[in-house]
C-alpha positions as CSV (number, residue, x, y, z in Angstrom):
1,X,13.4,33.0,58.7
2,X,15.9,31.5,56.8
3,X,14.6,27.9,57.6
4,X,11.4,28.8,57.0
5,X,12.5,30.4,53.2
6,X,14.3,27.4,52.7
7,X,11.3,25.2,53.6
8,X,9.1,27.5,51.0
9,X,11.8,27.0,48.4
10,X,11.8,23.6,48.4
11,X,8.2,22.9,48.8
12,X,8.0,25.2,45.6
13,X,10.4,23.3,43.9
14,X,8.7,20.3,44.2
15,X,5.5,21.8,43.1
16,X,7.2,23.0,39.9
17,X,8.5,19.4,39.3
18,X,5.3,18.3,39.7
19,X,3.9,20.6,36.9
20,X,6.9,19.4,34.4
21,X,6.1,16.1,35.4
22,X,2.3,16.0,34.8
23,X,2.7,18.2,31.7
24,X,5.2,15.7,30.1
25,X,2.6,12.7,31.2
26,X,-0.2,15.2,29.4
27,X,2.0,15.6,26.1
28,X,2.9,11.8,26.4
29,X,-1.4,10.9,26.2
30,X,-2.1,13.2,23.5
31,X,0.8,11.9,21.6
32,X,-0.2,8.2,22.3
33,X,-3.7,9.8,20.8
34,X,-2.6,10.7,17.8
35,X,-3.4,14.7,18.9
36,X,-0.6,16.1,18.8
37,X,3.1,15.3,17.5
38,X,6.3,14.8,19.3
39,X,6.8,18.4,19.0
40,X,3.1,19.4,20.1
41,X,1.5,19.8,16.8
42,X,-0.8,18.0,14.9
43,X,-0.9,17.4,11.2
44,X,-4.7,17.3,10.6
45,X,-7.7,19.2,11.6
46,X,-10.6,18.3,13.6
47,X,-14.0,19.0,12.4
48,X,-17.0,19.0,14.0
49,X,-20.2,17.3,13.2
50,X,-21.7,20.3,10.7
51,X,-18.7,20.8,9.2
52,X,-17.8,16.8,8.7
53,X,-21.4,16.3,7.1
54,X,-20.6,19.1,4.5
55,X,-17.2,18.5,3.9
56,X,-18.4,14.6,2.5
57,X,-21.0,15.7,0.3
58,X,-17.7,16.7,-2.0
59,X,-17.2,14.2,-4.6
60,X,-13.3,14.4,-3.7
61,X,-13.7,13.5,-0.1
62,X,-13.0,9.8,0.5
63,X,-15.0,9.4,3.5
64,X,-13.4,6.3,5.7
65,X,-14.5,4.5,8.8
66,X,-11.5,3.2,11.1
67,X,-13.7,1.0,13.4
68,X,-14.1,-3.0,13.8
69,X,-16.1,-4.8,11.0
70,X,-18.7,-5.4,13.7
71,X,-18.7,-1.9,15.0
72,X,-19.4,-1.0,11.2
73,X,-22.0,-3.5,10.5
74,X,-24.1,-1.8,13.5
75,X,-24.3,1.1,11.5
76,X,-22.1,3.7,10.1
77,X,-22.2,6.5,7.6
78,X,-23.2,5.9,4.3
79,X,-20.6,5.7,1.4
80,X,-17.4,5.0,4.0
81,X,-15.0,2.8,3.4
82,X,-13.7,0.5,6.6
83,X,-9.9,0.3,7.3
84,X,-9.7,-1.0,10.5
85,X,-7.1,1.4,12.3
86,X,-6.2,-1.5,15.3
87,X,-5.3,-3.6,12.7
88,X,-1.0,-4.0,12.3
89,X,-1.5,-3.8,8.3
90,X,-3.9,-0.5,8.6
91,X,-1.4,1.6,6.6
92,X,-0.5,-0.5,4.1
93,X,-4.2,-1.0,3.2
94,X,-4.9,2.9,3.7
95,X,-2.1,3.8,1.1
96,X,-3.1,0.8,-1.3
97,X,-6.8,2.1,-1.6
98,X,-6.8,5.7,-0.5
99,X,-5.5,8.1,-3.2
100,X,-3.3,11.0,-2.4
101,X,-4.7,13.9,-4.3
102,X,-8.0,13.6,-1.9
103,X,-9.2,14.5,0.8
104,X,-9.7,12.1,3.5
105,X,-12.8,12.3,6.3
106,X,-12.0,9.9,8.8
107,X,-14.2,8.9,11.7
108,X,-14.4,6.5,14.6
109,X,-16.8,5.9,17.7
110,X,-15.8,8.7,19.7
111,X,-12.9,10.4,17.6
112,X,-9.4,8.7,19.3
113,X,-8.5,5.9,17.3
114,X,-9.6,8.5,14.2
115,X,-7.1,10.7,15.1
116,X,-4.6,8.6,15.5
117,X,-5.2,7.1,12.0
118,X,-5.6,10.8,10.9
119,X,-1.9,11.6,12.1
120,X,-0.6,8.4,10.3
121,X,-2.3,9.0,6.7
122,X,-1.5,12.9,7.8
123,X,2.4,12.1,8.1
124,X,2.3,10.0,4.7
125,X,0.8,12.8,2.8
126,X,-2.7,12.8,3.0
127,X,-4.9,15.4,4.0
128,X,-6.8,15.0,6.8
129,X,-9.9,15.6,8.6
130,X,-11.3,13.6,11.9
131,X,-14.5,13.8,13.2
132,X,-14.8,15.3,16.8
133,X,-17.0,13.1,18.9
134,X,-16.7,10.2,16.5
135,X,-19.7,8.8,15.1
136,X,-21.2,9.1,18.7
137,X,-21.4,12.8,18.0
138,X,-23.2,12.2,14.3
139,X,-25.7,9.9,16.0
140,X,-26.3,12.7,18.8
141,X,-26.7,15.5,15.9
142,X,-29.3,13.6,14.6
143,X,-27.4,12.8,11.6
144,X,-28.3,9.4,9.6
145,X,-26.3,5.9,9.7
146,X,-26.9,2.9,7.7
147,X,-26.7,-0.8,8.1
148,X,-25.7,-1.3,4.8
149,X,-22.5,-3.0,4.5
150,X,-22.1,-2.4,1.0
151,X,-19.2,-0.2,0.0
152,X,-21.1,3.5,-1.7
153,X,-19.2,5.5,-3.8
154,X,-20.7,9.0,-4.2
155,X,-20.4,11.0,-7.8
156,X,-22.0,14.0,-9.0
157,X,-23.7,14.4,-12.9
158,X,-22.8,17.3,-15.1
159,X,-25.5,19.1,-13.6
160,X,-25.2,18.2,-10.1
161,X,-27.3,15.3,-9.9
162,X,-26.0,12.6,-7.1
163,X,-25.0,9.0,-8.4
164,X,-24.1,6.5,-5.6
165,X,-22.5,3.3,-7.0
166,X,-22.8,0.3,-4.7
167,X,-20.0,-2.6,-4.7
168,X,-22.3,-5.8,-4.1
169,X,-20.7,-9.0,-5.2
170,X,-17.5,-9.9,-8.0
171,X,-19.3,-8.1,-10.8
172,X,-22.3,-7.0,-9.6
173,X,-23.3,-3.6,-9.2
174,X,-25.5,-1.4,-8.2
175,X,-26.2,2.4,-9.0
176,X,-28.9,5.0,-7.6
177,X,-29.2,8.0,-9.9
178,X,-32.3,10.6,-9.5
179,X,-35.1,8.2,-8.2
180,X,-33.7,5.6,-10.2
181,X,-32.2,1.9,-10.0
182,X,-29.8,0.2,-12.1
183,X,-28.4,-3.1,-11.5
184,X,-25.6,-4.6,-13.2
185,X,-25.0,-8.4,-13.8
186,X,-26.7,-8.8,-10.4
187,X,-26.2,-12.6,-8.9
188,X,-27.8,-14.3,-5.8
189,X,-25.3,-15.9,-4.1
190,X,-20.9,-16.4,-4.6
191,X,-18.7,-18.2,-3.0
192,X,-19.6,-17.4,1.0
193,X,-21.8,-14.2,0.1
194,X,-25.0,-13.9,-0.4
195,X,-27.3,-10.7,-1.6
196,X,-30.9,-10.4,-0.7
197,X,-32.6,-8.3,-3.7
198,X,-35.6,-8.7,-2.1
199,X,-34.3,-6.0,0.1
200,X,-33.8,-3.4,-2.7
201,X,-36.0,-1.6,-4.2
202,X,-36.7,-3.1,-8.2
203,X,-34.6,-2.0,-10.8
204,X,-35.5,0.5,-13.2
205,X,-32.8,-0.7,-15.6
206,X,-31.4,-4.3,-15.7
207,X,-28.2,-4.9,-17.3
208,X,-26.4,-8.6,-18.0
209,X,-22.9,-8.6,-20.0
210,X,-23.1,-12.0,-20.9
211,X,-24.3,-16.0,-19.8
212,X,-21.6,-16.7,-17.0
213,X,-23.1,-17.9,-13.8
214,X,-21.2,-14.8,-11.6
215,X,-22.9,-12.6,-14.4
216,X,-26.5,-14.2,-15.3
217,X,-28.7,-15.5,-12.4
218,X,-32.5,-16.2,-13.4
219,X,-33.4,-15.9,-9.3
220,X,-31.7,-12.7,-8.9
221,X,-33.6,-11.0,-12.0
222,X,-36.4,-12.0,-10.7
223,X,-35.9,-10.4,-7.2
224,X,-35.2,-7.2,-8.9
225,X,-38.0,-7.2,-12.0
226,X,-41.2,-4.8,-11.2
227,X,-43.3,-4.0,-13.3
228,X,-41.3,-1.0,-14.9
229,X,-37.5,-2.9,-15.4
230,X,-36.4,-2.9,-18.3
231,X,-33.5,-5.8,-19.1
232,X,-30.7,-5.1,-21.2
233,X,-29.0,-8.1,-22.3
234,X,-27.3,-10.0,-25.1
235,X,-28.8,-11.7,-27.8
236,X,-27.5,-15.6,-25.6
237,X,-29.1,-14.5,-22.1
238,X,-32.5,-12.7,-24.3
239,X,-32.4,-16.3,-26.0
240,X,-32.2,-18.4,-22.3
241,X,-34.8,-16.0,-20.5
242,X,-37.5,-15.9,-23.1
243,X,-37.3,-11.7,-23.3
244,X,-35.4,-8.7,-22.9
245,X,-33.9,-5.8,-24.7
246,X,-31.4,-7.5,-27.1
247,X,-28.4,-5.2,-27.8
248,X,-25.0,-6.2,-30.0
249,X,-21.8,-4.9,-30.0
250,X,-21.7,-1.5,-31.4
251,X,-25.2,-0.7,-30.8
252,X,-26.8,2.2,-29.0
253,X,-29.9,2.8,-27.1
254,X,-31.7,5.7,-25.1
255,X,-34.1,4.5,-21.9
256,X,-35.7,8.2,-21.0
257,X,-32.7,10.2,-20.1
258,X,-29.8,7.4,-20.0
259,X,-27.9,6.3,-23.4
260,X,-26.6,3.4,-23.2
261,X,-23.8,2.0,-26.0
262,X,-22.9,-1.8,-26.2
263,X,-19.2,-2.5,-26.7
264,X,-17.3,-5.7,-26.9
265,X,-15.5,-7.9,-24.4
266,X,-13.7,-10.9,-25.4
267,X,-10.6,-12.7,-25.0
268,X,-7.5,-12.6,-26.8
269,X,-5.1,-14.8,-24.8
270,X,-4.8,-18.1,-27.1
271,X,-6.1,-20.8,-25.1
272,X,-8.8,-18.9,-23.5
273,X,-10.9,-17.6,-26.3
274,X,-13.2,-20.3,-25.4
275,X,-14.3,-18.3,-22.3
276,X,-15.5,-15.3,-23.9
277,X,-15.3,-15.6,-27.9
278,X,-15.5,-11.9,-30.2
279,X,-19.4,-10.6,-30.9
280,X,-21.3,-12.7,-28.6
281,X,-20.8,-10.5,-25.4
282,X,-21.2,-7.3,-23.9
283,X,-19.8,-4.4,-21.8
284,X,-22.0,-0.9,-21.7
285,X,-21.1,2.6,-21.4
286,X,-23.9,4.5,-19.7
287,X,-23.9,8.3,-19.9
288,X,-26.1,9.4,-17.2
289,X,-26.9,12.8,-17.0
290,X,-23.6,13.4,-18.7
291,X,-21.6,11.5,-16.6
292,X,-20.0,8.3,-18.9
293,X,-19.3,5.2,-16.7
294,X,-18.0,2.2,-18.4
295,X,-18.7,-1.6,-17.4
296,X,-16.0,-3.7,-19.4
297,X,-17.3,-7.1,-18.7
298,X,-15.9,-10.0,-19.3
299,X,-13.1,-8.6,-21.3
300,X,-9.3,-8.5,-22.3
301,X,-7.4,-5.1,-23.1
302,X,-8.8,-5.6,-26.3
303,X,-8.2,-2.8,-29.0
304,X,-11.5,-1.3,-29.5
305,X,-10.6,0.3,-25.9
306,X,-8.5,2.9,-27.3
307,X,-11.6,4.0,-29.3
308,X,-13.7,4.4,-26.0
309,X,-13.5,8.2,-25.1
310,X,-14.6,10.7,-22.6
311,X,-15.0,8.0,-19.7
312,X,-15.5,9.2,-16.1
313,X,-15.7,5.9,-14.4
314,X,-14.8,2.8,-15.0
315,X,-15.2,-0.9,-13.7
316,X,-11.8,-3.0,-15.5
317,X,-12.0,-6.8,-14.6
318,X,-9.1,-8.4,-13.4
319,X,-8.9,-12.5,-13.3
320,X,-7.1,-14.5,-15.1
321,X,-7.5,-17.1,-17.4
322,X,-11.2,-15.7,-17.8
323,X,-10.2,-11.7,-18.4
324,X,-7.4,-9.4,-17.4
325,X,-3.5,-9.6,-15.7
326,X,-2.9,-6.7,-13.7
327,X,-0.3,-5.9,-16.6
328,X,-3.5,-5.8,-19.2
329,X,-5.3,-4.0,-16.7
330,X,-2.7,-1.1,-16.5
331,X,-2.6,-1.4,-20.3
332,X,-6.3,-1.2,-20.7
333,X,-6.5,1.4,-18.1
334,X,-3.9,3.7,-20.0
335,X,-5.8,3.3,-23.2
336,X,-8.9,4.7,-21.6
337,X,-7.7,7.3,-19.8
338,X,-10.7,7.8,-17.3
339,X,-11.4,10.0,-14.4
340,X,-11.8,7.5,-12.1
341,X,-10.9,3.3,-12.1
342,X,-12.1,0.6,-10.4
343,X,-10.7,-2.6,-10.9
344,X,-13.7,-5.3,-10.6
345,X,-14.2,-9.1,-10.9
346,X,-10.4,-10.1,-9.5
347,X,-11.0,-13.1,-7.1
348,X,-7.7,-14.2,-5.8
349,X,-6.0,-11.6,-7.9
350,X,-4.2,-9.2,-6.2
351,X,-4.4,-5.9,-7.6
352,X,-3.6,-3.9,-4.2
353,X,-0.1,-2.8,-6.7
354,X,-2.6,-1.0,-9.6
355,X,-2.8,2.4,-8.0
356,X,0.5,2.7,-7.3
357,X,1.1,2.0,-11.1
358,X,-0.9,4.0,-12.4
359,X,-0.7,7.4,-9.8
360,X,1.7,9.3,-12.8
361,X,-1.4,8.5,-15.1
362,X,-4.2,11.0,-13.3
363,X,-6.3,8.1,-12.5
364,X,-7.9,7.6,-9.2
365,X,-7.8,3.9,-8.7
366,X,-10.6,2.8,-5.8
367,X,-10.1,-0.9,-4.5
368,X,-13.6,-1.8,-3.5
369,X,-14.0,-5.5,-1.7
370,X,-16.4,-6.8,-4.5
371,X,-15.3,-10.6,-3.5
């Protein structure tokens, strides 16, 4: 008997080491996962598919894709930003063009490498939500993916309207408000990218700030001209076209239910007045539907800035010798005071140190990959 309850004992006890063992291996996975924390917890929630597709239609969830850019190019949801999580500068990117007082909807293929990313951004102070089943799981609900590699940004009008703003090229831009298109300073082809107009639908309202070649393109206006655009230029690009709305600094308009105000942009920085001299171009303030965005241009942190109120969004360029320094940018940024900043037109410039800068100021700075 006492063999045999020796026998029993020991064979238990090596069952119950087992279990320790196997639950410490189980902890060890989830951890690796990003599930759970050292000490079993997790710092974010999971969501599932429902509840992710209604938590993104707020306008302060920043909705972010943590896959490969070829993974994303196959299709992904519309108005994410990518980040790839695999990547060893993944956080530094994250906390550069994520902002803090958001909300953050993150997603992957299958919801692993999403919540790992989730428990990162979660442990730096974000809030976090991960998509169970990944975009696998959307695809499966029957929920809609887009090829579109364009960056969307998603806003809401005073009276609930949706406005999507699409980061094309440099300074071009696109907007889809109730039905409607608006392109901004749209251009063909820069540097290594290309846009295809032909594959958008034609503009409703065509805007040009001023002559430059990464501003004015003949080809691209053409792509996007039906018979219903109406062009809103400068009195130079009217001149080198042959038509269009001519508008001056100052100025204000009203095209059916959006006002639009022309406002200057030149330089100030001796030695590069030549670029962009005082009263010959434009930037525009559009108030659609009640909701003010502002397109500087071609433009310094010139004074008339502090006399530009009420602003929502706004698009602040950022390359010198032709317009800002980060410096001005902050400056002009300060002086305008709006809801929302994205810093536009920067080329080599590297303004990944602006939201940080300005994060006492209330201002949501978004980084958009416009080059």
């Amino acid at each position: 008997m006492t063999h045999d309850g020796n026998m029993r004992w020991i064979h238990c006890g090596v069952g119950l080491r087992k279990v320790r063992i196997m639950k410490k291996i189980f902890v060890c996975l989830l951890t690796a996962l990003g599930l759970t924390t050292a000490c079993g917890q997790q710092h974010f929630e999971n969501v599932d598919v429902q509840g992710f597709s209604e938590l993104i239609e707020d306008p302060n969830v920043v909705l972010l894709d943590v896959r490969t850019d070829s993974e994303y190019a196959e299709g992904h949801i519309e108005g994410a930003i990518l980040i790839d999580q695999k990547q060893s500068d993944f956080m530094e990117k994250a906390q550069a063009e994520l902002p803090k007082d958001k909300k953050i909807a993150i997603y992957c293929r299958s919801g692993r490498r999403s919540a790992s990313a989730a428990e990162k951004l979660a442990e730096a102070g974000y809030q976090c939500f991960n998509l169970k089943g990944g975009i696998l799981a959307w695809k499966e609900a029957g929920k809609p993916v887009t090829t579109d590699t364009y960056e969307v940004d998603v806003f809401k009008t005073k009276s609930g309207k949706t406005v999507k703003m699409h980061a094309l090229v440099h300074a071009s831009i696109r907007i889809e408000y109730d039905g409607k298109e608006i392109v901004i300073d749209p251009v063909t082809k820069l540097g290594n990218k290309t846009i295809d107009y032909t594959t958008m639908p034609k503009a409703d309202y065509l805007f040009v700030t001023h002559e430059h070649f990464d501003h004015f393109d003949k080809e691209a206006i053409k792509q996007l001209t039906g018979e219903k655009t109406q062009l809103i230029t400068n009195k130079r690009c009217a001149d080198m076209l042959g038509y269009g709305q001519i508008m001056v600094n100052g100025q204000r308009s009203t095209l059916n239910d959006i006002t639009v105000e022309a406002v200057p942009a030149y330089n100030t920085t001796e030695g590069h007045l030549q670029f962009h001299p005082k009263g010959r171009d434009n930037g525009y303030i559009l108030t659609i539907d009640g909701l003010r965005v502002y397109i500087a241009g071609d433009t310094e942190d010139i004074p008339e800035m502090a006399e530009i109120k009420d602003i929502d969004i706004a698009f602040l360029p950022c390359n010198q010798p032709y317009t800002m320094t980060p410096e001005q940018l902050i400056k002009a940024a300060r002086m305008i005071k709006s809801k929302v900043l994205f810093p536009y037109h920067y080329g080599q410039t590297d303004v990944t140190g602006i939201p940080s800068q300005l994060q006492g100021d209330g201002i949501d700075v978004r980084i958009r990959h416009y080059e």
